[in-house]
OpenMM code with the backbone's topology and positions (N, CA, C; nanometers):
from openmm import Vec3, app, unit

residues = "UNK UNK UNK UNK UNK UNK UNK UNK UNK UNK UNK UNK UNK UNK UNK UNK UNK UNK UNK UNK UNK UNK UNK UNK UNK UNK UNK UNK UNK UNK UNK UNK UNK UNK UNK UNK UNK UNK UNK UNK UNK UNK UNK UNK UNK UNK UNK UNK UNK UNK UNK UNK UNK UNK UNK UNK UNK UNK UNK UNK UNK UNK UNK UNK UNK UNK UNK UNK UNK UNK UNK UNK UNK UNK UNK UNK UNK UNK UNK UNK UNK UNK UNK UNK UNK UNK UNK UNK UNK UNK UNK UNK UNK UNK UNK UNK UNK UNK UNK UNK UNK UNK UNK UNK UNK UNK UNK UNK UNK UNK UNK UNK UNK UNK UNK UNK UNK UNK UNK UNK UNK UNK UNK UNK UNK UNK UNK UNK UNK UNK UNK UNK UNK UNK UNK UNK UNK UNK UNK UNK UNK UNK UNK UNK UNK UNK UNK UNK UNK UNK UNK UNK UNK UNK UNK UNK UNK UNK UNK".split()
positions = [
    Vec3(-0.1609, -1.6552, 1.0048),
    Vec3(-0.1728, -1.5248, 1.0658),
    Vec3(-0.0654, -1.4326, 1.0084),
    Vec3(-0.0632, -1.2887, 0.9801),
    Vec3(0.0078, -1.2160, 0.9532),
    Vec3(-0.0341, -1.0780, 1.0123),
    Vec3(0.0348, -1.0182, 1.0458),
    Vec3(0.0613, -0.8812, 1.1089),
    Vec3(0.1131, -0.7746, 1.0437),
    Vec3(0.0462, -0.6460, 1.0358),
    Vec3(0.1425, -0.5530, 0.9769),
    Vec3(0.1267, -0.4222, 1.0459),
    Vec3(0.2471, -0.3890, 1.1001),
    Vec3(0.2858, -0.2235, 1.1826),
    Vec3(0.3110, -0.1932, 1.1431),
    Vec3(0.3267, -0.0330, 1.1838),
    Vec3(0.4162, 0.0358, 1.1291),
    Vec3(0.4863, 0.1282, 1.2902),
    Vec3(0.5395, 0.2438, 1.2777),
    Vec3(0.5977, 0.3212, 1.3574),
    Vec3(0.6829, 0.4431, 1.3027),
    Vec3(0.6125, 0.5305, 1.3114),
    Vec3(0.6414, 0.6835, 1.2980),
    Vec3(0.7638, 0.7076, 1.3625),
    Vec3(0.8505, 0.7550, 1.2675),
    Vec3(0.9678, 0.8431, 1.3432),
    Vec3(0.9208, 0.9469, 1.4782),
    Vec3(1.0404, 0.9633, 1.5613),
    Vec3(1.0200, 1.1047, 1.6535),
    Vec3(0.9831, 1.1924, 1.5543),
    Vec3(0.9514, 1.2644, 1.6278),
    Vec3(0.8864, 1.4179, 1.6167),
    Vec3(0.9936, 1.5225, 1.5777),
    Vec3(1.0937, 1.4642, 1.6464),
    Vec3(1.2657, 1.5579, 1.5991),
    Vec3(1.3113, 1.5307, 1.4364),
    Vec3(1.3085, 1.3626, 1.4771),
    Vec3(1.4105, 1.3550, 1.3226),
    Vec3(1.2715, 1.3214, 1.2179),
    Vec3(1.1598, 1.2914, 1.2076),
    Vec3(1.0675, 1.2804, 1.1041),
    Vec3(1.0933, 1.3590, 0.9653),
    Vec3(1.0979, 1.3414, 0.9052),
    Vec3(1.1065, 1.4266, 0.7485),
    Vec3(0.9867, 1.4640, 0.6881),
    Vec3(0.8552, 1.4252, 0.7667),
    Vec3(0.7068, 1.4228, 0.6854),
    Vec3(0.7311, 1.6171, 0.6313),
    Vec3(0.6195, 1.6690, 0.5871),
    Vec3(0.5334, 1.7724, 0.5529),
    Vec3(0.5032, 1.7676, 0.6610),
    Vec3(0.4401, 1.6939, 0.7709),
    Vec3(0.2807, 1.7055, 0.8361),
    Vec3(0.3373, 1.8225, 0.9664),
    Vec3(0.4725, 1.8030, 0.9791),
    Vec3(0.5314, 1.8887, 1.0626),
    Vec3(0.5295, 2.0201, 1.0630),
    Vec3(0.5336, 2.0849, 0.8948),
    Vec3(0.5415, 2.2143, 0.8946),
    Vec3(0.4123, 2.2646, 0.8034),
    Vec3(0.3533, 2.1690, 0.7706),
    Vec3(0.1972, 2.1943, 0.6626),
    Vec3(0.0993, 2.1292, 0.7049),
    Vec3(-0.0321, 2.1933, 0.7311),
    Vec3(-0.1552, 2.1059, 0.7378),
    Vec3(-0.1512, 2.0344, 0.6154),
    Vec3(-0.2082, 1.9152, 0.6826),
    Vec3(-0.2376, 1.8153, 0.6300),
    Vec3(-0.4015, 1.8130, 0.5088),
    Vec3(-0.4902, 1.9096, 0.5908),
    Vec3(-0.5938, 1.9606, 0.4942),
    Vec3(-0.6026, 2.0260, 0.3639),
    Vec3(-0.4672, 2.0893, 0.3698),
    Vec3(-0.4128, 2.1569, 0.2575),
    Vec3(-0.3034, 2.0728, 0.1495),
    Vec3(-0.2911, 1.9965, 0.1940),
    Vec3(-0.2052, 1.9087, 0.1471),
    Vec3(-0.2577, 1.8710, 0.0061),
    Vec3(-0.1680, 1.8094, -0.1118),
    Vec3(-0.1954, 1.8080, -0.1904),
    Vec3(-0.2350, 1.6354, -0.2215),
    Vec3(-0.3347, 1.5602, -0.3039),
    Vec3(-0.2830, 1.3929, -0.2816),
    Vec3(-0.1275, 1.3274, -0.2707),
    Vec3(-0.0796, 1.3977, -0.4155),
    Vec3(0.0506, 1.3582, -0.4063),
    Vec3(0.1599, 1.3928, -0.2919),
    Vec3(0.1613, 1.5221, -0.2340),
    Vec3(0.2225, 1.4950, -0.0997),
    Vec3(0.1649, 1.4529, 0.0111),
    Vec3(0.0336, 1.3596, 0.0325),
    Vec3(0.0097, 1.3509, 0.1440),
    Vec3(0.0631, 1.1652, 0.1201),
    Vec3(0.0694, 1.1732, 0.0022),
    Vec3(0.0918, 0.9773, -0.0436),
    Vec3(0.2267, 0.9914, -0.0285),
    Vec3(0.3265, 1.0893, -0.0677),
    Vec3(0.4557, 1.0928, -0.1229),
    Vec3(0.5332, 1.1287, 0.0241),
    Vec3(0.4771, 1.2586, 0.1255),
    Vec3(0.5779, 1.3363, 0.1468),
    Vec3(0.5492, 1.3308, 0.3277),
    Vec3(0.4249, 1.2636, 0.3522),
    Vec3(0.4120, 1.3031, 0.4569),
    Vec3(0.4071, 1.1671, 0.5702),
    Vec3(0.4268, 1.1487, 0.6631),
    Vec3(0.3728, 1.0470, 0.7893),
    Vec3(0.5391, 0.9198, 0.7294),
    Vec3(0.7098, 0.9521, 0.7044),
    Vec3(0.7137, 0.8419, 0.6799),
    Vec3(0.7614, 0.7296, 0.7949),
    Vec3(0.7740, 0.6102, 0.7982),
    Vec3(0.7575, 0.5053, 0.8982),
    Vec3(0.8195, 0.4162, 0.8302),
    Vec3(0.8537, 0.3263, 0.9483),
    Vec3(0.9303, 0.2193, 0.9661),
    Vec3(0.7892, 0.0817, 0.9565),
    Vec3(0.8016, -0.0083, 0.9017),
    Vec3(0.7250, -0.1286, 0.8616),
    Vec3(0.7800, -0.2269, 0.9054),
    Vec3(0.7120, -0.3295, 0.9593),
    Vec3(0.7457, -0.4689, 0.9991),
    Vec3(0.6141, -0.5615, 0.9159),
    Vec3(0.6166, -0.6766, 0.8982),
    Vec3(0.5198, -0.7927, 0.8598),
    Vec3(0.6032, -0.9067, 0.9780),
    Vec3(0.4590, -0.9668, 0.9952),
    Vec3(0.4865, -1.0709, 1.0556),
    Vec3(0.4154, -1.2025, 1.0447),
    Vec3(0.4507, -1.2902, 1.0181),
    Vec3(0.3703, -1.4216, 1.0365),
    Vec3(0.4056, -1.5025, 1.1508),
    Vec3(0.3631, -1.5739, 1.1677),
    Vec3(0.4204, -1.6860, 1.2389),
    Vec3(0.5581, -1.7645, 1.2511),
    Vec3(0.5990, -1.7712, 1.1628),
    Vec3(0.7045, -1.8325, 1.1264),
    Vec3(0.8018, -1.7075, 1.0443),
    Vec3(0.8123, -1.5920, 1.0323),
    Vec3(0.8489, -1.5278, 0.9715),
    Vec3(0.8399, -1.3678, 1.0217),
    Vec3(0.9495, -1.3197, 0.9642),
    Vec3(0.9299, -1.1484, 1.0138),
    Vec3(1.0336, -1.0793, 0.9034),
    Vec3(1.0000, -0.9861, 0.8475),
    Vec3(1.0664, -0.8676, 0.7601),
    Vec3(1.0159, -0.7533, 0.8590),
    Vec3(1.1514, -0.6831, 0.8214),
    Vec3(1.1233, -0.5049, 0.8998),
    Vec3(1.2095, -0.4409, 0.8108),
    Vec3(1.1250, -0.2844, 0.7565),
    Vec3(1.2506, -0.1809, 0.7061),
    Vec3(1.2198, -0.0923, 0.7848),
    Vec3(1.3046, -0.1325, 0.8815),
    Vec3(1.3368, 0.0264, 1.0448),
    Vec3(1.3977, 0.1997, 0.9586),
    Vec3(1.4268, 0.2263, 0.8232),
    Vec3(1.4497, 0.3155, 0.7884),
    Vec3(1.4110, 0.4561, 0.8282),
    Vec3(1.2550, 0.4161, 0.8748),
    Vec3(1.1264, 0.5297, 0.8948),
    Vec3(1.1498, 0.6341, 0.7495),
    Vec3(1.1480, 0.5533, 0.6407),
    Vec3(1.1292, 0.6435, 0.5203),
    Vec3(1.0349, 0.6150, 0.4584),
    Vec3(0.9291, 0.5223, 0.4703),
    Vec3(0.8462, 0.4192, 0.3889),
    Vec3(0.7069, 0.5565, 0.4182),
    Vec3(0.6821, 0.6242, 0.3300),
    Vec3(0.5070, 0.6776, 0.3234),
    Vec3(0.4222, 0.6188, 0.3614),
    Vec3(0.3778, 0.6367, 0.4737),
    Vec3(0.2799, 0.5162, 0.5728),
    Vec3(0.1486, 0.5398, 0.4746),
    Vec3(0.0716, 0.6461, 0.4235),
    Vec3(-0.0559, 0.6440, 0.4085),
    Vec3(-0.0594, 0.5996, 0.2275),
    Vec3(0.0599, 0.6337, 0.1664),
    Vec3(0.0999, 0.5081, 0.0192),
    Vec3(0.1800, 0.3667, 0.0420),
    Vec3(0.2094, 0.3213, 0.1305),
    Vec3(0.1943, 0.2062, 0.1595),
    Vec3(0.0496, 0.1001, 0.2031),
    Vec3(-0.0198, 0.2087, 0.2996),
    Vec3(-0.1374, 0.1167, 0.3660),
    Vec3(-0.2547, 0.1088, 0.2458),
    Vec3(-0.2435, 0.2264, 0.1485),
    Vec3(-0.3081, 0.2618, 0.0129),
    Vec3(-0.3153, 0.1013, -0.0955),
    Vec3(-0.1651, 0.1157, -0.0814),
    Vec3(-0.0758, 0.0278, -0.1498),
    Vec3(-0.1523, -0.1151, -0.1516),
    Vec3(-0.1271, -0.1610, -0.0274),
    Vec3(-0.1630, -0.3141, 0.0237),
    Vec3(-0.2962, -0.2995, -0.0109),
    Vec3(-0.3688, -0.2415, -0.0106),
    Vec3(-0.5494, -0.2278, -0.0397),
    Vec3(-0.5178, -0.2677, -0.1813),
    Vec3(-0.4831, -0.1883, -0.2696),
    Vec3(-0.4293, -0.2379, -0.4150),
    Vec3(-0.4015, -0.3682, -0.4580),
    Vec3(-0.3132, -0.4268, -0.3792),
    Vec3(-0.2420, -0.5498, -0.3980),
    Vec3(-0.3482, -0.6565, -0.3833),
    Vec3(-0.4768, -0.6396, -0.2473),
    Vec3(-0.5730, -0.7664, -0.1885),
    Vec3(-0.6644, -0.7049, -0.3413),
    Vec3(-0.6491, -0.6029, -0.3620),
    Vec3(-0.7937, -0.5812, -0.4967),
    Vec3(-0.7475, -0.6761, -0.5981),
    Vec3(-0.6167, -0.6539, -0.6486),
    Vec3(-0.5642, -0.7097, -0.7895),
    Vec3(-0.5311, -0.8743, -0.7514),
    Vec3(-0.4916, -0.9139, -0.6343),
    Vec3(-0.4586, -1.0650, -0.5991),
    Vec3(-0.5912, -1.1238, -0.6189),
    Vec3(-0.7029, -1.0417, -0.6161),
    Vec3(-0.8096, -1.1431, -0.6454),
    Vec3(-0.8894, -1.2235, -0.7128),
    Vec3(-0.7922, -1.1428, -0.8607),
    Vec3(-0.8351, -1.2124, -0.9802),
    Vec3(-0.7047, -1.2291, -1.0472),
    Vec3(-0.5872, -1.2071, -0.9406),
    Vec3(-0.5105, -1.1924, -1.0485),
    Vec3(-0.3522, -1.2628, -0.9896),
    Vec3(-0.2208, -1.3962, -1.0359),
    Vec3(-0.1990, -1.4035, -0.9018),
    Vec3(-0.0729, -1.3517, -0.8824),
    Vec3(-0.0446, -1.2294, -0.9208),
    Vec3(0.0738, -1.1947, -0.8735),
    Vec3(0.0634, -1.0251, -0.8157),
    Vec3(0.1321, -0.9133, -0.7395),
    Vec3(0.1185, -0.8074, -0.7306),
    Vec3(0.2266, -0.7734, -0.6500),
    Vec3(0.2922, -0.6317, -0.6875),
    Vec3(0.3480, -0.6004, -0.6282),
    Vec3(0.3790, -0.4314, -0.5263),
    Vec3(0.4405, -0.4227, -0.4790),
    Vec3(0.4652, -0.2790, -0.3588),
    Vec3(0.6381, -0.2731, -0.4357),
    Vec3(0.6628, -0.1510, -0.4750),
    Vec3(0.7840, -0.0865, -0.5403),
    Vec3(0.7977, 0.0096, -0.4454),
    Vec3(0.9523, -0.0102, -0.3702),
    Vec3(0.9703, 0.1021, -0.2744),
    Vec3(1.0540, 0.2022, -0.3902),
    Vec3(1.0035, 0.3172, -0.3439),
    Vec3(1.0639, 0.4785, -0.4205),
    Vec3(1.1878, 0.5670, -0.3324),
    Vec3(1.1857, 0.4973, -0.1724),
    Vec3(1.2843, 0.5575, -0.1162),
    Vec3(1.3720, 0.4516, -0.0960),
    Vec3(1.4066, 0.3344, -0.1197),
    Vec3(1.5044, 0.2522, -0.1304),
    Vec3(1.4858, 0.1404, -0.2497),
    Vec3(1.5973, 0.1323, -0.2792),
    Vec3(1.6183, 0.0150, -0.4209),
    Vec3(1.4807, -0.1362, -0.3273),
    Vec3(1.4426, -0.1788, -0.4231),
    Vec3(1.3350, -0.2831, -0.3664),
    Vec3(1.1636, -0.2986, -0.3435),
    Vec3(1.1521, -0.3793, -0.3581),
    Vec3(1.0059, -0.4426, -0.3639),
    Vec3(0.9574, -0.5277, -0.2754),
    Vec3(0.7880, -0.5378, -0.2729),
    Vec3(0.7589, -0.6462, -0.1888),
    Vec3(0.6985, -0.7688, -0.2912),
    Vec3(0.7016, -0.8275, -0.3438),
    Vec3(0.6728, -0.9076, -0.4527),
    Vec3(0.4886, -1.0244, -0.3772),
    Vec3(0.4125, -1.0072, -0.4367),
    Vec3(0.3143, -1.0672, -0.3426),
    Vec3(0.2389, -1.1248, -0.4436),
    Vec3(0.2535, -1.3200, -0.4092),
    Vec3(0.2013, -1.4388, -0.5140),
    Vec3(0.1222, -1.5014, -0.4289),
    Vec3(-0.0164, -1.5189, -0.5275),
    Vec3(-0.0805, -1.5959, -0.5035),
    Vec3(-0.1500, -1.7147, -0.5414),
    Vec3(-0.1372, -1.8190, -0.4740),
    Vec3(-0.1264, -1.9791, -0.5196),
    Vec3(-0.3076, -2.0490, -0.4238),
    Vec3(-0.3710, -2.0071, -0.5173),
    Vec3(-0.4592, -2.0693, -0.4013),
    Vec3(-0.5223, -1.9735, -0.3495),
    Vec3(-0.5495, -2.0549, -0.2311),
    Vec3(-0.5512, -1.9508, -0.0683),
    Vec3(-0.4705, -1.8999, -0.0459),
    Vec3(-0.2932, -1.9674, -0.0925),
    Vec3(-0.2240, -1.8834, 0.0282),
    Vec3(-0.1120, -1.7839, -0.0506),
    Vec3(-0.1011, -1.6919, -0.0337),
    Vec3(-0.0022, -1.5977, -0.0956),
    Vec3(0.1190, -1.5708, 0.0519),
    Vec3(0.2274, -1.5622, -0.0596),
    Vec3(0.3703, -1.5377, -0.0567),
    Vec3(0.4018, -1.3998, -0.0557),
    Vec3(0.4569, -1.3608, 0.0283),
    Vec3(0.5179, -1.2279, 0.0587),
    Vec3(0.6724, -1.2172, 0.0332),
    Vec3(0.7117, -1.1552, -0.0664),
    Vec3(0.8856, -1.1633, -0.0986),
    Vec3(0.9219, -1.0219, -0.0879),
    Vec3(1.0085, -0.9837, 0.0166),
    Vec3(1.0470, -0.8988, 0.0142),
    Vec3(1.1927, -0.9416, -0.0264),
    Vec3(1.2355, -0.8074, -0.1267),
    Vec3(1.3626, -0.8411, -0.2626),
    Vec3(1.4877, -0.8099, -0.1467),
    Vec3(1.4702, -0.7649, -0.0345),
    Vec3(1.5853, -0.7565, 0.0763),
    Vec3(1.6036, -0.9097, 0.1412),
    Vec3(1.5486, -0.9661, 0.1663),
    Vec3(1.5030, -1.0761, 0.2188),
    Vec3(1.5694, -1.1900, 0.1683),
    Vec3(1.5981, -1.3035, 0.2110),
    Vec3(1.6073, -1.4293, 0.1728),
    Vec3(1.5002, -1.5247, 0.2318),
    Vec3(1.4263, -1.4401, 0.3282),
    Vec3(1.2719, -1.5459, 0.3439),
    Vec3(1.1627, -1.4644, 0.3123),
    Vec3(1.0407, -1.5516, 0.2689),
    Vec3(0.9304, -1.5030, 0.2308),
    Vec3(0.8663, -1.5286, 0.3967),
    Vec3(0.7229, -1.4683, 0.3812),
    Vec3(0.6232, -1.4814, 0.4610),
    Vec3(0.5226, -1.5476, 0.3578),
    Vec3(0.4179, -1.6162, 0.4488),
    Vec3(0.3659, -1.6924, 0.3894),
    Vec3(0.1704, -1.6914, 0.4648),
    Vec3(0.1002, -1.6514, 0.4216),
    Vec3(-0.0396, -1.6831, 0.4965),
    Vec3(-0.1723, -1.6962, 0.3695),
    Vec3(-0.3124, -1.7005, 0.4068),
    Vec3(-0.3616, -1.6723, 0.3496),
    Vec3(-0.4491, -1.5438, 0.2790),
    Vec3(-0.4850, -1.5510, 0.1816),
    Vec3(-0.5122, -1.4376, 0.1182),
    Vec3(-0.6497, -1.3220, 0.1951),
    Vec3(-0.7227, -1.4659, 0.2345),
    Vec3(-0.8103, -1.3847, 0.3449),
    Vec3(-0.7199, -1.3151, 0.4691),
    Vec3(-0.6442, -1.3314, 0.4942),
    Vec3(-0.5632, -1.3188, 0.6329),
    Vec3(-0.4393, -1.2005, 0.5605),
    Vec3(-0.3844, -1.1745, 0.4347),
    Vec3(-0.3228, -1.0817, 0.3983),
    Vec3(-0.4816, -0.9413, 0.3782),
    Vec3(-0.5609, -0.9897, 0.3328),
    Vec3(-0.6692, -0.8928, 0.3510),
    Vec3(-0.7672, -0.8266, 0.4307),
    Vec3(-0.7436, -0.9130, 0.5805),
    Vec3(-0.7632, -0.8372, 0.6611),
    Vec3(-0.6354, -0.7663, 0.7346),
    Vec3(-0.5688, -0.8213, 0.7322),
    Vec3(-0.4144, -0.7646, 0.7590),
    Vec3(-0.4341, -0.5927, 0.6987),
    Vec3(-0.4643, -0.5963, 0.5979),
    Vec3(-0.4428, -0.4611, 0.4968),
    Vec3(-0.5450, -0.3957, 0.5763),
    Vec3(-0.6975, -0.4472, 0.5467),
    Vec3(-0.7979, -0.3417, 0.5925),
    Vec3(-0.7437, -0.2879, 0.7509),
    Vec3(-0.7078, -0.3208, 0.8174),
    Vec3(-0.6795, -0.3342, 0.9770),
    Vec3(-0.5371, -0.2239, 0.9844),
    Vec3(-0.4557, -0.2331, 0.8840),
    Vec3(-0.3443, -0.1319, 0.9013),
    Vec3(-0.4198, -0.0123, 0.8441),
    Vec3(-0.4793, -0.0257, 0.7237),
    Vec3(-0.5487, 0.1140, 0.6300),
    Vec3(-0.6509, 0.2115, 0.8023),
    Vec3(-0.7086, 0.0818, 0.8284),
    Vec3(-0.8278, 0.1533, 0.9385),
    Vec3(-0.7131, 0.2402, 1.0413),
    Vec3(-0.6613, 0.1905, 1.1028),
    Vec3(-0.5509, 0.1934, 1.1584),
    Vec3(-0.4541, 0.3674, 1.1918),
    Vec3(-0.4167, 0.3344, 1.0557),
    Vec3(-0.3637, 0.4758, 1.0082),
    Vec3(-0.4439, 0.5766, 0.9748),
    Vec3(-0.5253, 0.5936, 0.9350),
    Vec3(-0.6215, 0.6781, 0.9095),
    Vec3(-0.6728, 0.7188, 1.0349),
    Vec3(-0.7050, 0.6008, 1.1747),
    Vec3(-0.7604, 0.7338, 1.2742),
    Vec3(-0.6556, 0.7355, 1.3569),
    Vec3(-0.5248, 0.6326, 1.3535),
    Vec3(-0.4449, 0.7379, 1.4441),
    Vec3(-0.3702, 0.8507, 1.3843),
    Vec3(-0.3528, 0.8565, 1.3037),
    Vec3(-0.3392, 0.9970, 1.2436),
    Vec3(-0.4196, 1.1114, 1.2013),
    Vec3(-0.5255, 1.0458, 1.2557),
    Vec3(-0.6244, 1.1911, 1.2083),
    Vec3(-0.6357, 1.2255, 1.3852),
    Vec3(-0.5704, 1.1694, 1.4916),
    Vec3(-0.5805, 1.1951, 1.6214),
    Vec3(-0.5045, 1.3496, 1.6275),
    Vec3(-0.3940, 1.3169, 1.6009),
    Vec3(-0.3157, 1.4738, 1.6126),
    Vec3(-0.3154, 1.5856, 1.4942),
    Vec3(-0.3749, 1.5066, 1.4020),
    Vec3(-0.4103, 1.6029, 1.2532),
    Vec3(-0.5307, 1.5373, 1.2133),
    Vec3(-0.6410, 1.6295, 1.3177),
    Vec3(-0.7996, 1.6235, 1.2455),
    Vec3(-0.8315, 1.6193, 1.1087),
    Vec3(-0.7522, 1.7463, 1.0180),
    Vec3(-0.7936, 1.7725, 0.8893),
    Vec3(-0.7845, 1.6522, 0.8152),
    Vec3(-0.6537, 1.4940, 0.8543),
    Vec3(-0.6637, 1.4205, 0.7640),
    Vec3(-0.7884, 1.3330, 0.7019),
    Vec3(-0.8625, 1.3392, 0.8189),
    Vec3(-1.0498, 1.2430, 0.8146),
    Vec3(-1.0364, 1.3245, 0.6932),
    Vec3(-1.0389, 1.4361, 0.6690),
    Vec3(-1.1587, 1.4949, 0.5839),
    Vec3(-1.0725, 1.4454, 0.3887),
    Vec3(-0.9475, 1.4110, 0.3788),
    Vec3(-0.8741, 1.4099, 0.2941),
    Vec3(-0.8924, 1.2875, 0.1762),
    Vec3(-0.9052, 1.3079, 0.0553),
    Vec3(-0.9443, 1.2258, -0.0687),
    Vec3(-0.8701, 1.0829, 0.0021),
    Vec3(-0.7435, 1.0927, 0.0556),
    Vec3(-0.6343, 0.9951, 0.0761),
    Vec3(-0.7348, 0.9013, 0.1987),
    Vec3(-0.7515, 0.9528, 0.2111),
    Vec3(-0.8185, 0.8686, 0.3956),
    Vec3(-0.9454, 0.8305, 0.3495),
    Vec3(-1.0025, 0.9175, 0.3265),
    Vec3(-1.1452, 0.8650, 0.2251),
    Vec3(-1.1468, 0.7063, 0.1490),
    Vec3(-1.0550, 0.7866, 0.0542),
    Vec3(-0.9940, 0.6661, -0.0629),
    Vec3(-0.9702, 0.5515, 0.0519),
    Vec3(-0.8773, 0.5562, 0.1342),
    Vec3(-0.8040, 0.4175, 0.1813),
    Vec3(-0.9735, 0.3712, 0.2962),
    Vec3(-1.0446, 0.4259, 0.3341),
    Vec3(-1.1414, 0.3790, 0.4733),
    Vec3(-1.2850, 0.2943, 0.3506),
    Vec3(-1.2609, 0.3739, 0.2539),
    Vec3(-1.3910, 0.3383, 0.1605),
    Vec3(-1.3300, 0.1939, 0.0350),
    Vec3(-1.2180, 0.1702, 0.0467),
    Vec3(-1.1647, 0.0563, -0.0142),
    Vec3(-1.1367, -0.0489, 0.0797),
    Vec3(-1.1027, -0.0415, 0.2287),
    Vec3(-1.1079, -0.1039, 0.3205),
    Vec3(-1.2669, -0.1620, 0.3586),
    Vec3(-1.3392, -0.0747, 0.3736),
    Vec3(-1.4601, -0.1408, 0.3937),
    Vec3(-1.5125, -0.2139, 0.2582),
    Vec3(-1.4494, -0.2366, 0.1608),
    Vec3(-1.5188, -0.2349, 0.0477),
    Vec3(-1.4402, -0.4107, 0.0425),
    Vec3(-1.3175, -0.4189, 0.0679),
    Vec3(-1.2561, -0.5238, 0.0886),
    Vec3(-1.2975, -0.6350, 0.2038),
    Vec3(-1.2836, -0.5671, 0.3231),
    Vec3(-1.3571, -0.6393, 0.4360),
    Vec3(-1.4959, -0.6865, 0.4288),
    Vec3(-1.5726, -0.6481, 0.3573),
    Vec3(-1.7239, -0.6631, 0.3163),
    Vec3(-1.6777, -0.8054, 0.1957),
    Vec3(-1.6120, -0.7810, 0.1338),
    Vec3(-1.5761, -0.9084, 0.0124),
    Vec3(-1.5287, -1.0244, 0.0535),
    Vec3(-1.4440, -0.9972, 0.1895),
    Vec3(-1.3573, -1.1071, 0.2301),
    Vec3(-1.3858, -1.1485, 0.3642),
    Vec3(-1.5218, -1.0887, 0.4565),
    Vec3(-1.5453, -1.1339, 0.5579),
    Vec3(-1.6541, -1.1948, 0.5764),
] * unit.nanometer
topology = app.Topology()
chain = topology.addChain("A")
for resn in residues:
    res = topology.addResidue(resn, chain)
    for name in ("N", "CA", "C"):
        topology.addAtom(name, app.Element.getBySymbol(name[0]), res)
């Protein structure tokens, strides 16, 4: 089993765009780069990483992990390069079961690849409508599109 949250800064200290720019107007690159950022946890069973920073781009992260279950599937290594702090999530796959290394870390997480891929589709779904709750315009956005139409596209492969 593995788990993945996230959690939006307050409303005070947040740094997004989404605060002072619609989100409809938004450009891809700032809606991947600049807007919604959050704090991340993973969890397995036996295991837990968190970067509580709330700097992590929630909607190029959840993007991200869709990326990683596409390329792990033929391929067995992939990784998540953080841009607002030195570090990576390093993600191997042996089998069924892939390894989660985060480069902060001295433990990995550990599950299977079906179970890191619904993990992904489930955060992508996730973010996309609770954030299109208080910013309608995001449904309509290439970014949300992109992440709901690679999610179903994954979940359909792996369920």
């Amino acid at each position: 089993m593995i788990e993945i949250s996230y959690t939006l800064g307050s409303q005070e200290g947040r740094g997004g765009w989404e605060i002072h720019r619609n989100c409809g107007s938004a450009t891809r690159g700032e809606l991947l780069w600049s807007f919604f950022p959050a704090s991340i946890a993973i969890r397995t069973d036996d295991a837990e990483w968190r970067c509580d920073n709330c700097w992590i781009p929630l909607l190029h992260f959840g993007l991200s992990l869709l990326h990683v279950c596409e390329r792990l599937r033929d391929e067995g290594e992939a990784r998540y390069d953080f841009t607002e702090v030195e570090g990576e999530i390093e993600f191997r796959r042996r089998g069924e079961w892939v390894t989660v290394a985060p480069s902060d870390s001295f433990r990995s997480l550990r599950c299977t690849y079906d179970e890191l891929c619904a993990a992904a589709v489930a955060l992508a779904r996730r973010v996309v409508f609770d954030l299109a709750e208080p910013y309608p315009a995001l449904r309509e956005t290439d970014v949300a599109v992109d992440m709901l139409e690679r999610a179903a596209r994954i979940g359909l492969s792996n369920g």
